[in-house]
C-alpha positions as CSV (number, residue, x, y, z in Angstrom):
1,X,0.0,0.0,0.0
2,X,1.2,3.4,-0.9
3,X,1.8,5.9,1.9
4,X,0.7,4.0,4.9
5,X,-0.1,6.3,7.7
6,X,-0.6,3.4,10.2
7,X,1.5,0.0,9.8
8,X,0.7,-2.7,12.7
9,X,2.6,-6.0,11.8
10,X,2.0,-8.7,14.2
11,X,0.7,-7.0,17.4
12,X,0.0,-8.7,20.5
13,X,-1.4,-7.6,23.8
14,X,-2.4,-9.0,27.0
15,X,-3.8,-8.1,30.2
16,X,-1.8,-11.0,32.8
17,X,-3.1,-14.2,31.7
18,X,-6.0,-12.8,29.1
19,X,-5.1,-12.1,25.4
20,X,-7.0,-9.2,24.2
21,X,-4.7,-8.8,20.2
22,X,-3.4,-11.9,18.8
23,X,-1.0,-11.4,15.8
24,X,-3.2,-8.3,14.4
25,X,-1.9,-7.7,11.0
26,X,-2.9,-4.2,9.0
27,X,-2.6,-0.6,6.9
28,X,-4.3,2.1,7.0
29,X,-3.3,4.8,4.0
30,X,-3.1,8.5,3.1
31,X,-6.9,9.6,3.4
32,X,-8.8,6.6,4.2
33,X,-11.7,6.0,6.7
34,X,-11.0,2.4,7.7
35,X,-13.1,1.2,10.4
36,X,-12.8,-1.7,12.4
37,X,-15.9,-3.7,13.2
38,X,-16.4,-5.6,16.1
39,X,-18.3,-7.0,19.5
40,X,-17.5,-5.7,22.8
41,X,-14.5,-7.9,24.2
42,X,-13.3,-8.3,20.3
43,X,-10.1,-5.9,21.5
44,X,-11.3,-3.1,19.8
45,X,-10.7,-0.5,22.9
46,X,-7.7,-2.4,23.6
47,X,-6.2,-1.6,19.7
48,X,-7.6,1.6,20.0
49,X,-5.6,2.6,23.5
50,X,-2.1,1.3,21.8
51,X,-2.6,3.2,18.4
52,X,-3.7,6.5,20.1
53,X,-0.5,5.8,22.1
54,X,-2.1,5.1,25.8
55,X,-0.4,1.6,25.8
56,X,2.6,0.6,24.5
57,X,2.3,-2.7,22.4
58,X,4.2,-5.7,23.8
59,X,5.0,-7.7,20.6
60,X,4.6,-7.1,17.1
61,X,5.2,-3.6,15.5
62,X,3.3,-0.6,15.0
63,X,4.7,2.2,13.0
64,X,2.6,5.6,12.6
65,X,3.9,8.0,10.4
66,X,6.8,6.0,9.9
67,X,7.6,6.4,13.3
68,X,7.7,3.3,15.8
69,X,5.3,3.7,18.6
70,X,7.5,1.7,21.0
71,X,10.6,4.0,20.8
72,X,9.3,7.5,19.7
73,X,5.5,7.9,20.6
74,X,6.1,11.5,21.3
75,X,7.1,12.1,17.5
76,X,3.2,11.2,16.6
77,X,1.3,12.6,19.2
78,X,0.9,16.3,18.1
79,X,-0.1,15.2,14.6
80,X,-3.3,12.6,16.1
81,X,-6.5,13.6,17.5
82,X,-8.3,11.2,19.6
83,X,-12.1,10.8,20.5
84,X,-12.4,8.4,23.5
85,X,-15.7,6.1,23.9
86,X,-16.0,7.9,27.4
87,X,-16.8,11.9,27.6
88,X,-13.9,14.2,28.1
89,X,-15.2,17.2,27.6
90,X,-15.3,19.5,31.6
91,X,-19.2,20.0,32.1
92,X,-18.7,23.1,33.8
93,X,-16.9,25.1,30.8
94,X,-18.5,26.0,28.0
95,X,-18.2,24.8,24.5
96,X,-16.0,27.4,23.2
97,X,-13.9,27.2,26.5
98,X,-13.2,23.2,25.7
99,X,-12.0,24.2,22.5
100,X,-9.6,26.8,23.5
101,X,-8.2,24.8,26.7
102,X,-7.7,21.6,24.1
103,X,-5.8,24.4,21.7
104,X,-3.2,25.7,24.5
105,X,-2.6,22.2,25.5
106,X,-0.9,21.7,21.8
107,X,0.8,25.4,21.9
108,X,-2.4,27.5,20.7
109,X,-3.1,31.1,21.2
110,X,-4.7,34.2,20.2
111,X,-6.6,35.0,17.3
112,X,-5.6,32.0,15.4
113,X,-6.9,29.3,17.7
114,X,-10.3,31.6,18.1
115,X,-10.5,31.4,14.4
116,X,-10.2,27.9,13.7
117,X,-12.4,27.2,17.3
118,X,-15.1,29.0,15.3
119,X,-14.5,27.6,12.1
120,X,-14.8,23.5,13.8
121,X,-17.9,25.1,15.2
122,X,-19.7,25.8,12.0
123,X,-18.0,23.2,10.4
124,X,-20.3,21.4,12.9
125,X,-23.2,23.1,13.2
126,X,-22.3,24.2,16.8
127,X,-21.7,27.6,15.9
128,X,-24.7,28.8,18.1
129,X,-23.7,26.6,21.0
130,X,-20.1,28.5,21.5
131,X,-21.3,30.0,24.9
132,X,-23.5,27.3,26.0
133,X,-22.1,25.4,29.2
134,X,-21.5,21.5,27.9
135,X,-23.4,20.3,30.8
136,X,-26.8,22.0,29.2
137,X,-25.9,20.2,25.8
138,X,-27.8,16.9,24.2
139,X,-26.0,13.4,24.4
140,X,-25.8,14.2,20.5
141,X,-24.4,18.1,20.8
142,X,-21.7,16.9,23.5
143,X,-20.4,14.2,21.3
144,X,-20.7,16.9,18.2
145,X,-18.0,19.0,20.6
146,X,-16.1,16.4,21.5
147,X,-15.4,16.2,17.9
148,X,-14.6,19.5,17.5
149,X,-12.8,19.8,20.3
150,X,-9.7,17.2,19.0
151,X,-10.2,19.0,15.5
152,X,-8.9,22.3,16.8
153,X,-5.0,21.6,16.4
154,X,-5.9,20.0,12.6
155,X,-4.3,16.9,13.5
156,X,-3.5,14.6,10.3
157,X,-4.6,11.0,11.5
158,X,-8.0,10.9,13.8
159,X,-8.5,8.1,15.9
160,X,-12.0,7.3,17.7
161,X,-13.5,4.7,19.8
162,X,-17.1,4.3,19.1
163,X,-17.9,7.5,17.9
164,X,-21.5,8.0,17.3
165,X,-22.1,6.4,21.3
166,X,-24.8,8.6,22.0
167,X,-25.8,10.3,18.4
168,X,-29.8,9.3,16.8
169,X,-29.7,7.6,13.5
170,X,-30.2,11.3,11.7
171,X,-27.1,12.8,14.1
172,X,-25.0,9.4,13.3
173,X,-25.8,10.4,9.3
174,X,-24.3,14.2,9.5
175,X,-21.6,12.6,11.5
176,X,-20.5,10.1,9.0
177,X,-21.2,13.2,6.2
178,X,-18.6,15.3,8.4
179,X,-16.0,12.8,8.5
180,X,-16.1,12.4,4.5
181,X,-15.3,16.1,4.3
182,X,-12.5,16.0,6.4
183,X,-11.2,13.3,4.3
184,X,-11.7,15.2,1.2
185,X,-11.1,18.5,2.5
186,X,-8.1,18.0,4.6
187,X,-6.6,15.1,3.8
188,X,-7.4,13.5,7.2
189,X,-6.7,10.1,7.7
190,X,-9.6,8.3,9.5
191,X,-9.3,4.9,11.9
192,X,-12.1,3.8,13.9
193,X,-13.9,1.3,15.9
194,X,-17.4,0.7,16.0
195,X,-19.9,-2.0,16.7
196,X,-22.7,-0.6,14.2
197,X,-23.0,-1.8,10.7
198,X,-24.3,1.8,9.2
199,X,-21.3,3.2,10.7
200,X,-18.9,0.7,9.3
201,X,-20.6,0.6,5.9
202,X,-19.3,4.6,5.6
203,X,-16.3,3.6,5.6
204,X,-13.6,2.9,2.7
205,X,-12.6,-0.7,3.9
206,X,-13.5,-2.7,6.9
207,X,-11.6,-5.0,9.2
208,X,-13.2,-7.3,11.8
209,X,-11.8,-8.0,14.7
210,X,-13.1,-11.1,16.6
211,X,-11.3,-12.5,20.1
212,X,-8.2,-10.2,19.2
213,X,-7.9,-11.4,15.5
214,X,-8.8,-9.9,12.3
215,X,-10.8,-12.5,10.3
216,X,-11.2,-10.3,7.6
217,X,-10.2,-7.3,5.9
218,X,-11.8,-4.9,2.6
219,X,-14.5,-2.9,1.5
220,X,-17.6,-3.1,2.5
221,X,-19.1,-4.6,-0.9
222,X,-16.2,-6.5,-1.6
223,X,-16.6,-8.6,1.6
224,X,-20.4,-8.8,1.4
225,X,-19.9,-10.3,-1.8
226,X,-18.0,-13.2,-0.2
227,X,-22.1,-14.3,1.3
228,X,-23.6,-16.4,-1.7
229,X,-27.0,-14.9,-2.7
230,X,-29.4,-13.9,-0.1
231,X,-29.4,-14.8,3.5
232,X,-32.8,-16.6,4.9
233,X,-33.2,-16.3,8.0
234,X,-35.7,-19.1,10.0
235,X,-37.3,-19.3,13.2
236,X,-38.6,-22.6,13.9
237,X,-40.9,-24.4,16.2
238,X,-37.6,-27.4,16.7
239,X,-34.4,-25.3,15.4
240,X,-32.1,-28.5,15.3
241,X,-34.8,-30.8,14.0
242,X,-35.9,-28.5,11.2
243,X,-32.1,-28.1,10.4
244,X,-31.0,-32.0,10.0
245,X,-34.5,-32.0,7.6
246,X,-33.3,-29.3,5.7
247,X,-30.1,-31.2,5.5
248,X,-31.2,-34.0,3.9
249,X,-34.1,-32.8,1.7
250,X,-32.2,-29.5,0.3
251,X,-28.6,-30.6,0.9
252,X,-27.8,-27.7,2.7
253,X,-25.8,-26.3,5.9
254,X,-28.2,-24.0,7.6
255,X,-26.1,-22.5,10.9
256,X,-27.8,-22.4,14.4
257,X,-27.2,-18.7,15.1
258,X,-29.0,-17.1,18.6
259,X,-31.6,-20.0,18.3
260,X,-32.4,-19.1,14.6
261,X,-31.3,-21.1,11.4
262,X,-29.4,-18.9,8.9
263,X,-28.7,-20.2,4.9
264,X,-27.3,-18.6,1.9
265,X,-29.3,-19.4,-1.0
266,X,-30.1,-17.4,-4.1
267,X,-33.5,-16.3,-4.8
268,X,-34.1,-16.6,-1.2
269,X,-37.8,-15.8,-1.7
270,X,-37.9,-19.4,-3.3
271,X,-36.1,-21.2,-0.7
272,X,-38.6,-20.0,1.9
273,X,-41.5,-21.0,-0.4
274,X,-40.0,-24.5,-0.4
275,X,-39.0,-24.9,3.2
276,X,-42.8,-24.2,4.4
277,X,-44.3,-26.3,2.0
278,X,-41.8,-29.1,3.0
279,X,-42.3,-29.1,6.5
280,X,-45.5,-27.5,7.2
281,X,-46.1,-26.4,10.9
282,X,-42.1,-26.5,11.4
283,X,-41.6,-23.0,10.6
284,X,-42.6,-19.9,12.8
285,X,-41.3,-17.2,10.8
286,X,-39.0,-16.6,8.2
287,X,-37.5,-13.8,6.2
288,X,-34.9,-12.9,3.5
289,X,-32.7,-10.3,2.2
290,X,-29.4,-9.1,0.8
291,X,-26.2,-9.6,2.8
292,X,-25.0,-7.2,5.2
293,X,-21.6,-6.4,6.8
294,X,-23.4,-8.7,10.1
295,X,-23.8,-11.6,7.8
296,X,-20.5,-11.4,6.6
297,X,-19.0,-11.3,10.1
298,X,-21.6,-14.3,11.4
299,X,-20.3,-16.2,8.5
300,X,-16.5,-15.9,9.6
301,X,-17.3,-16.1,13.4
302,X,-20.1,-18.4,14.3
303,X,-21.8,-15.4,15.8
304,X,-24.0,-12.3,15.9
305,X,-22.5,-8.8,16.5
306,X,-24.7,-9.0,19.4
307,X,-24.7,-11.9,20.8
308,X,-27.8,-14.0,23.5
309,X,-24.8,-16.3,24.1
310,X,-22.1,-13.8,24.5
């Protein structure tokens, strides 16, 4: 890959006995939103915390504008902005007063740093917020500044855990539309994690990362083109029953998934037909549709993104 902004080769971490990264492998390069998707406990916080340079990594290498994050994490750190999962904005300031603490604390001042604090704003849409105290603000607005808050010293990679926690699907839209801008606007280089398909699906490739491994890594239509034809989705009266019958009638593999049985078919509207007239009475419900990022990562893990078992 051209340019890589972020190089991790072989990266392992543990906390004592527990392995939260196993061998994670990846690049991220000039300009791209890469996002990795995930379930909580996947080590997504725990890849986060070593990129944005909270936690050194124990083995493996991770290289970030070229410079190794083991020996020289102070060389990256002025050019990253971070956005934790957990608020840290101070409740008692107001929004404009977050961004201008943020801006000293990387050698701001003066006119300049009110300037570009008002130009995040509107960039935004908080520019009518500026004097509001956070602690009045919306789940949606505080997250909104805590984005504009890390944007104030124009920082060249941005790193965020979870970043729409909090935002409605509307806010997590203009979010997304925001980030895209940067991207095309600044040149920003965008990594984060999320556990929300719509979120990942913004992004320019994907990587999921199940019990500290990445099982997969591409664009998002690239990697939903790895499911074959539509996914049916089957709840049935005897799950395990109806799924050795299926077996032998159809000759196919339908996966026991949260209670449900899942199968990749084409013309899925067909395969339902055909199930139900088989077995009548077996089936409770059933329903059908194109792949998503969830189905790709239930085909390559054995499990939801959200788990009953988990």
């Amino acid at each position: 890959m051209d340019n890589p902004v972020v190089e991790v080769e072989g990266l392992c971490y543990a906390y004592g006995d527990r392995e939260a990264l196993a061998g994670v492998t990846f690049t991220v390069s000039r300009g791209e939103i890469f996002g990795f998707l995930g379930p909580n406990g996947g080590g997504k916080t725990t890849l986060f915390k070593v990129l944005s340079t909270l936690r050194p990594p124990t083995v493996g290498r991770v290289r970030v504008f070229g410079h190794d994050l083991a020996r020289a994490p102070d060389a990256v750190r002025m050019r990253l902005g971070v956005v934790f999962q957990d608020p840290s904005l101070d409740l008692k300031l107001t929004v404009m007063e977050n961004l201008l603490h943020h801006g000293h604390l990387y050698g701001l001042w003066g006119q300049a740093l009110q300037s570009r604090a008002r130009e995040v704003l509107e960039g935004l849409g908080l520019g009518d917020r500026a004097r509001d105290l956070v602690e009045t603000l919306s789940g949606g607005l505080r997250r909104r500044t805590e984005l504009a808050k890390v944007l104030v010293h124009r920082p060249e990679l941005l790193i965020m855990d979870e970043p729409s926690t909090g935002l409605d699907p509307g806010a997590r839209q203009e979010f997304s539309a925001y980030l895209r801008r940067l991207r095309q606007q600044d040149g920003v280089t965008i990594l984060l994690t999320t556990h929300l398909i719509e979120e990942a699906e913004q992004c320019d490739r994907v990587g999921f990362l199940h019990e500290g491994r990445v099982v997969a890594i591409g664009e998002p239509d690239a990697l939903k083109g790895t499911v074959g034809g539509d996914v049916i989705v089957i709840d049935a009266h005897n799950p395990k029953e109806l799924q050795g019958k299926m077996r032998d009638r159809f000759g196919c593999d339908a996966v026991l998934v949260d209670g449900s049985l899942r199968v990749e078919r084409p013309c899925g509207h067909e395969f339902v037909r055909e199930v139900v007239e088989a077995f009548p009475g077996a089936v409770k419900s059933a329903a059908f549709g194109r792949p998503t990022l969830e189905d790709v990562f239930i085909r390559l893990a054995g499990r939801r993104l959200w788990s009953n078992e988990a």
